[in-house]
C-alpha distance (Angstrom), angle and dihedral (degrees) to the residues before:
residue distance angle dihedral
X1 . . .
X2 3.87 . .
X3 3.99 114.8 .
X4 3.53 118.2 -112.0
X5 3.67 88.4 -102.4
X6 3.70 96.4 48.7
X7 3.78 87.5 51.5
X8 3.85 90.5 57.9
X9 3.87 100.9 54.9
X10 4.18 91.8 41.7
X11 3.60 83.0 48.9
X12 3.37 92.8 50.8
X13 3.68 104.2 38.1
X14 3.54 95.2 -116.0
X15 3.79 94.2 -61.0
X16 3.52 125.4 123.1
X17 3.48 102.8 -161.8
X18 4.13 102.9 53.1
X19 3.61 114.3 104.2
X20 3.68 94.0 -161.9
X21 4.25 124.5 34.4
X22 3.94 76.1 -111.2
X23 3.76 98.5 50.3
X24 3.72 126.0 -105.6
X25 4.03 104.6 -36.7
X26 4.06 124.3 109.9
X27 3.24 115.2 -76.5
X28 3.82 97.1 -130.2
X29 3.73 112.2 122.8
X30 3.82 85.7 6.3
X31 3.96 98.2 80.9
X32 3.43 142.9 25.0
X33 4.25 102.3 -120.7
X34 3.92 134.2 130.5
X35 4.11 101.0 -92.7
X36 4.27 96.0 -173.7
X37 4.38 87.2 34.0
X38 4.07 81.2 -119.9
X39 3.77 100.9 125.9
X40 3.56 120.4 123.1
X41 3.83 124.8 -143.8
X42 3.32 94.7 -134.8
X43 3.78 93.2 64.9
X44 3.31 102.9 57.1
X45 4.08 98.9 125.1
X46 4.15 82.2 61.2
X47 4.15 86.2 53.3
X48 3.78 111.4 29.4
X49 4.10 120.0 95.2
X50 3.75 134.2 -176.4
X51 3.67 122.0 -70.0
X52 3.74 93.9 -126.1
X53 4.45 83.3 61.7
X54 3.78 113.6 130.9
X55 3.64 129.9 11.5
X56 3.22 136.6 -60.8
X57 4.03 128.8 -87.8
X58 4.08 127.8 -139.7
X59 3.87 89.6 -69.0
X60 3.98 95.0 45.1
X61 4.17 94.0 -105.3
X62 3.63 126.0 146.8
X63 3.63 135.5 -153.2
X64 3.58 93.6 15.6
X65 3.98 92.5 141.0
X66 3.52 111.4 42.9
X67 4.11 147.0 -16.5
X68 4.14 92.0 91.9
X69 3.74 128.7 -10.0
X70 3.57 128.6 -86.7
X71 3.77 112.9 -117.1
X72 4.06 112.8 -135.3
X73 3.84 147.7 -167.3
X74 3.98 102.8 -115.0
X75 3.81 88.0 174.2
X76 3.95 92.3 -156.5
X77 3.38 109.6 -164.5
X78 4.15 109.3 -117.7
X79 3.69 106.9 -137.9
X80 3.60 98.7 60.9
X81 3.63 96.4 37.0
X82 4.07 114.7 104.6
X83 3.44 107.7 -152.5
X84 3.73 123.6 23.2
X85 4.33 127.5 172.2
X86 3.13 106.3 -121.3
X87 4.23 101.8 -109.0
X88 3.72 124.0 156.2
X89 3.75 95.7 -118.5
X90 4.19 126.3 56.6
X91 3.50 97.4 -155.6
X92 4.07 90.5 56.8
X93 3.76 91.7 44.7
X94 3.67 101.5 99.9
X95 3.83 122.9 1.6
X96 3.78 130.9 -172.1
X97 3.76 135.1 -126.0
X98 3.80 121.0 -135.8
X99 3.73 143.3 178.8
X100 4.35 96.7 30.6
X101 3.62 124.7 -111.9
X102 3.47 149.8 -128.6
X103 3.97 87.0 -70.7
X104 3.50 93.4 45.8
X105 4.08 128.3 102.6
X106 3.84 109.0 -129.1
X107 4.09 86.9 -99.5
X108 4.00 80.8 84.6
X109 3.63 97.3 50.1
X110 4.07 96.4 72.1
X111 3.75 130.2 112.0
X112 3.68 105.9 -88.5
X113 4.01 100.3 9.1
X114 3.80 100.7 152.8
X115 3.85 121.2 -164.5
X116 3.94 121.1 -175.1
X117 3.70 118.5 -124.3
X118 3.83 121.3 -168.4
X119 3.78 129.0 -141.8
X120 4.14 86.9 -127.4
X121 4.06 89.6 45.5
X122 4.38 121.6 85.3
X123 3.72 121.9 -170.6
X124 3.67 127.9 -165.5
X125 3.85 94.2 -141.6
X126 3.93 99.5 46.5
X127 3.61 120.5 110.6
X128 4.38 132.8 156.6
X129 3.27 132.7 -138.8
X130 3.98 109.0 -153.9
X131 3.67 129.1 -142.3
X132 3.80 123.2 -122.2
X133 3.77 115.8 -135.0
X134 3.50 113.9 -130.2
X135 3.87 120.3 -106.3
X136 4.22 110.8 -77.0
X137 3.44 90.7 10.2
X138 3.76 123.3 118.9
X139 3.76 111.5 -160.9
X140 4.27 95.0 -177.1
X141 3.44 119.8 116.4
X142 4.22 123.8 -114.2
X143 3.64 113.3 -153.1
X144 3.74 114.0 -139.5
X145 3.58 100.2 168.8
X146 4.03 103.8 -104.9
X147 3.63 126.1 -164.5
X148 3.32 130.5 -177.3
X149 4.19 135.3 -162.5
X150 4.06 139.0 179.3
X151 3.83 101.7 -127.0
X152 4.05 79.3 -174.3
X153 3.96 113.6 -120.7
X154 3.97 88.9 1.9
X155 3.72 84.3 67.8
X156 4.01 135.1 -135.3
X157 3.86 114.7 -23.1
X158 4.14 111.7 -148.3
X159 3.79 128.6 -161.3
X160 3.55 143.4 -166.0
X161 3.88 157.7 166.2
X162 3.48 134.6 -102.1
X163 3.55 108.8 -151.3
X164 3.80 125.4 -147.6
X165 4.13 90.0 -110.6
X166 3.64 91.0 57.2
X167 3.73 109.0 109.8
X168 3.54 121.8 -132.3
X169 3.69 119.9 -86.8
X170 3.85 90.0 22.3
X171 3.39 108.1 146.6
X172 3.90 139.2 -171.0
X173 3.75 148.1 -115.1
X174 3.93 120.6 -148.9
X175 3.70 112.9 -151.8
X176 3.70 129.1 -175.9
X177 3.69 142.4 -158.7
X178 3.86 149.7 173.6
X179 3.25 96.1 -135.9
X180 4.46 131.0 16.9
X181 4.12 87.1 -133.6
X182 3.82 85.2 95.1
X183 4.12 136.8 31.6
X184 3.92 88.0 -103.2
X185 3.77 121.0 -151.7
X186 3.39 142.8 -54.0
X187 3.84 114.3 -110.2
X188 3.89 101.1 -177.6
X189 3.39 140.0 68.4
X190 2.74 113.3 -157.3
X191 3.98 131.2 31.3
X192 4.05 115.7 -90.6
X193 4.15 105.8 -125.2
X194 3.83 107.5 145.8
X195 4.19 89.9 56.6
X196 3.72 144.3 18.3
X197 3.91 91.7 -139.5
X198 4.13 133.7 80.6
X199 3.42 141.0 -170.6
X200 3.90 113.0 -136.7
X201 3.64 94.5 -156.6
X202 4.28 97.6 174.7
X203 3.79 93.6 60.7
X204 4.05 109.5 131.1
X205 3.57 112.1 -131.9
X206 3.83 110.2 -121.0
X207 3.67 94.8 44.6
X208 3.77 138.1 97.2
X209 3.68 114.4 -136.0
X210 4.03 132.2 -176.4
X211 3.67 129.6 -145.3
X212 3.31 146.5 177.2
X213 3.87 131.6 -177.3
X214 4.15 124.1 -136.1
X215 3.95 128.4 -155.9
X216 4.05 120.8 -114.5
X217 3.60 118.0 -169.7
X218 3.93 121.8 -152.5
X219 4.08 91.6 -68.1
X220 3.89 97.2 49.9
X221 4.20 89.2 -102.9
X222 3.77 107.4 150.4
X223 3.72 123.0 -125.4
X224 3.87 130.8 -158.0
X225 3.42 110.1 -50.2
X226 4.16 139.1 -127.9
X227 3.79 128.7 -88.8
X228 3.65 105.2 -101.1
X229 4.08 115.4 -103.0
X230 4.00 117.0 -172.0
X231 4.24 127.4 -155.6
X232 3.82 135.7 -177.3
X233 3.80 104.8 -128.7
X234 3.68 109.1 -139.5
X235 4.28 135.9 -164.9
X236 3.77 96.4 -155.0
X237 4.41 117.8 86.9
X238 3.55 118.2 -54.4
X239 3.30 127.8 -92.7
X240 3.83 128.0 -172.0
X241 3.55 105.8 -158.8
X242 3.45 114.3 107.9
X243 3.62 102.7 -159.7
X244 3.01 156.2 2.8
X245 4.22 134.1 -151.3
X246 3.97 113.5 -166.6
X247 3.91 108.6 -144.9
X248 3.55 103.8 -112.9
X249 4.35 86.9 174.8
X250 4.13 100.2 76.1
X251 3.81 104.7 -174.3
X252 3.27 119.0 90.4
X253 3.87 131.9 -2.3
X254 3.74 153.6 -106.7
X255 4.29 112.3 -98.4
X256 3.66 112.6 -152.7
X257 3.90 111.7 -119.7
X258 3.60 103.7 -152.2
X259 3.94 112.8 103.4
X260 3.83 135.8 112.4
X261 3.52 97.0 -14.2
X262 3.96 99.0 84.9
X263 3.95 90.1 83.9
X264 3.36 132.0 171.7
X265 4.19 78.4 25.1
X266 3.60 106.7 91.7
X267 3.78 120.8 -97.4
X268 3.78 113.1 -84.4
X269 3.49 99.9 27.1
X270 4.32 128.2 96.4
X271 3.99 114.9 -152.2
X272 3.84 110.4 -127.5
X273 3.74 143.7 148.9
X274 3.79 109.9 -117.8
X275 4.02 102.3 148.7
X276 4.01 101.5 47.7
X277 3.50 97.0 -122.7
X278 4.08 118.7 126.7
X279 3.89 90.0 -101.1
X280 3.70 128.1 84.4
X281 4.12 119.9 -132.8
X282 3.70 125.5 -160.8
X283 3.41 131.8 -117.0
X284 4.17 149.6 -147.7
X285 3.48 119.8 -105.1
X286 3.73 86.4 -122.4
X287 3.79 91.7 47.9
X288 4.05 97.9 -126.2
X289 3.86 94.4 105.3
X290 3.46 130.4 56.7
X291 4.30 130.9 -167.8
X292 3.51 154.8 -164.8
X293 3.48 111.5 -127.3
X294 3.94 108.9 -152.9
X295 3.61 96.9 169.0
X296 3.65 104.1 -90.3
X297 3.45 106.5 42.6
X298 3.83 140.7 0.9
X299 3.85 124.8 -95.9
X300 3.62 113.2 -140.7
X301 3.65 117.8 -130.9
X302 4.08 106.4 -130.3
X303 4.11 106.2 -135.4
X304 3.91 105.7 5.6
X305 3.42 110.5 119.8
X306 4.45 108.9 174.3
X307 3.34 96.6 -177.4
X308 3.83 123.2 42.3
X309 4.37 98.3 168.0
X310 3.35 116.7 101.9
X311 3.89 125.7 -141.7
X312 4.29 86.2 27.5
X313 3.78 134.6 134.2
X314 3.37 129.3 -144.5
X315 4.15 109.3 -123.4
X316 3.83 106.0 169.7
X317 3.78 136.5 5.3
X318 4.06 109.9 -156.6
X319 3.81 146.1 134.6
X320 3.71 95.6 -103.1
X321 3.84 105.6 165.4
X322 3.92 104.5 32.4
X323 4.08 96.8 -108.3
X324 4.06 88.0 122.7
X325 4.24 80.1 -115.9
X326 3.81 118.6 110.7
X327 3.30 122.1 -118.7
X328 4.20 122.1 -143.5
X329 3.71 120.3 -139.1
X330 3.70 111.6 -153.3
X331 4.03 142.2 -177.4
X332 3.43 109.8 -133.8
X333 3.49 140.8 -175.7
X334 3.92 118.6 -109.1
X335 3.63 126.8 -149.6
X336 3.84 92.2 -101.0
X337 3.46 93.5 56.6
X338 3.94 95.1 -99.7
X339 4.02 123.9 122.4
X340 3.56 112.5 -112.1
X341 4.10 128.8 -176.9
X342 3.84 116.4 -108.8
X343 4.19 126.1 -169.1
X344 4.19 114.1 -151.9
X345 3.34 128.9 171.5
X346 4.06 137.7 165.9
X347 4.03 111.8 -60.4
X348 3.59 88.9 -159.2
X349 4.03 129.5 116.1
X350 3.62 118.7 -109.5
X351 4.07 114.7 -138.1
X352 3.25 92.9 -155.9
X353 4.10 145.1 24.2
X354 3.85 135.1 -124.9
X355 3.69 133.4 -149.7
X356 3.87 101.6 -92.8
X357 4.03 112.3 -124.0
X358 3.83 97.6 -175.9
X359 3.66 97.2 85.7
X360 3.90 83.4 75.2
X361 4.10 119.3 91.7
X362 3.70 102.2 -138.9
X363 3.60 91.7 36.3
X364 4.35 85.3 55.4
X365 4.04 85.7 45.6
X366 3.84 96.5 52.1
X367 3.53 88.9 46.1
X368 3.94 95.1 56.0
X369 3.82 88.6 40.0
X370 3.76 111.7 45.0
X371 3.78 116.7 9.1
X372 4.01 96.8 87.8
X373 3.63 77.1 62.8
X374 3.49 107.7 46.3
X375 4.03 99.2 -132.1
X376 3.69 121.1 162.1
X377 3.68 117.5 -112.2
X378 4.06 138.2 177.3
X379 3.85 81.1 -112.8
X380 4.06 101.5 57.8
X381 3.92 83.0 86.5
X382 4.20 124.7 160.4
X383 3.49 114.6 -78.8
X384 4.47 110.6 -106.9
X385 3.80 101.6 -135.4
X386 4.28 97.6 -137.8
């Protein structure tokens, strides 16, 4: 399906100044629509006309204003959203409805007039109008795990995975947008092939922005790019938690699952991976320290500091987003004196990238089964430097 945005300038023909796909002129005899807002669903046989009705705009499309609605790719970005239905894919969680129908006042027939359409809700004047990819071109989405985090007036940090069918030497394009109803911009200029992280230095504080990063290979040909991730870029301190879930489910409560399984690791302290390097470092129960564990006794690290919330428990310790980092799942107190759920993770740069593992099933299972606990497993393999 087209993106709202893409809808708009077929619609339009490619001019930005039209208020109709026709130009500015009434719409009467020009499209099919619902002129008193009178029309019942139920009579749609008596209402609805070919597709190939009316003539053509600047691009040679039909029935761009009018007869049924035109379904479209809002691309709403998730973690801002307040209500979701619960659908295994994000992009197909909420669409939008374009160009009005045959049920529709003339308010709906407008360049740009959006109208939300649910995954649970069915409409008897709805229709699409898919988009053909161009020849050699593969328009479906990789996942590589991206995160993104404000590190204040540093900017937005972005990370990724390299997955195992990644060549080597393949590098990567970060691009950036205000909005997902459009493929944004490119922001480097070169490809990325020593790391899978960036530093997106220009982001204004106060804003949210959304990226995504695409695969070159050696001649600058694009592969199949990211999922989509977005971030509010702030100027106050960093923070590295990348976010937070307030408990909307009272009764009851979250049980830390740390205890005497960390052996031979002294008591009190959880093995993770916070830095990226191939060695593992220890940490406080309350996540503010962290250690080097030499075999007797435990080597503070001088100016790391995990965990920067007050009053907040540590729940579960694992690789959540492919970097090879840990990630630390807290409770935390919210301002209304609730417990919420917050995600942080290392805000540091990577100088280097590792053959991503999460793409696998069994490794993804393990993970969600036994890395609070820090069992051994055919899976917990060396890391392959690409």
């Amino acid at each position: 399906m087209p993106t709202t945005a893409e809808f708009e300038y077929a619609a339009s023909g490619g001019a930005a100044d039209r208020l109709y796909p026709w130009g500015d002129d009434a719409p009467a005899g020009r499209a099919n629509f619902d002129p008193q807002g009178d029309r019942a669903f139920n009579r749609w046989a008596d209402f609805l006309q070919p597709a190939a009705t009316g003539e053509p705009n600047a691009f040679g499309l039909r029935g761009m204003s009018g007869n049924v609605w035109q379904m479209a790719i809002a691309r709403a970005d998730p973690a801002i959203a307040t209500f979701r239905y619960r659908m295994d894919d994000p992009d197909l969680l909420e669409t939008a409805l374009m160009g009005g129908s045959w049920a529709r006042t003339v308010d709906y027939l407008q360049r740009g007039a959006v109208e939300g359409l649910g995954s649970g809700i069915r409409y008897p004047d709805a229709g699409f109008r898919p988009v053909r990819a161009p020849s050699g071109q593969d328009w479906r989405l990789q996942p590589r795990r991206l995160t993104a985090i404000a590190q204040g007036q540093k900017g937005i940090l972005l990370g990724w995975s390299v997955l195992a069918d990644d060549p080597p030497g393949r590098g990567f394009h970060v691009y950036r947008a205000a909005s997902r109803e459009h493929d944004g911009f490119r922001i480097t200029t070169q490809p990325i092939t020593d790391r899978s992280t960036y530093l997106d230095g220009t982001a204004d504080g106060g804003r949210r922005f959304h990226y995504y990063v695409c695969p070159v290979d050696a001649t600058g040909r694009p592969g199949r790019r990211s999922e989509w991730i977005g971030v509010t870029a702030s100027d106050v301190t960093p923070t590295n938690a990348i976010v937070t879930f307030e408990l909307l489910y009272r009764q009851g409560g979250l049980v830390p699952v740390f205890g005497d399984l960390l052996e031979p690791f002294p008591r009190n302290w959880t093995p993770l991976e916070w830095d990226g390097d191939p060695t593992r470092e220890l940490m406080s129960t309350d996540a503010r320290v962290l250690g080097d564990f030499d075999g007797r006794q435990v080597v503070l690290k001088k100016g790391v500091l995990p965990n920067t919330i007050e009053k907040s428990s540590v729940i579960m310790v694992a690789d959540l987003y492919g970097d090879f980092r840990d990630e630390l799942v807290l409770t935390t107190p919210t301002a209304k004196g609730g417990k919420a759920v917050t995600v942080i993770m290392a805000a540091d740069e990577i100088p280097f990238r590792y053959e991503g593992a999460l793409e696998e099933r069994e490794y993804r299972y393990w993970i969600a089964r036994n890395k609070g606990g820090a069992y051994a497993s055919i899976h917990d393999r060396k890391l392959v430097r690409k």
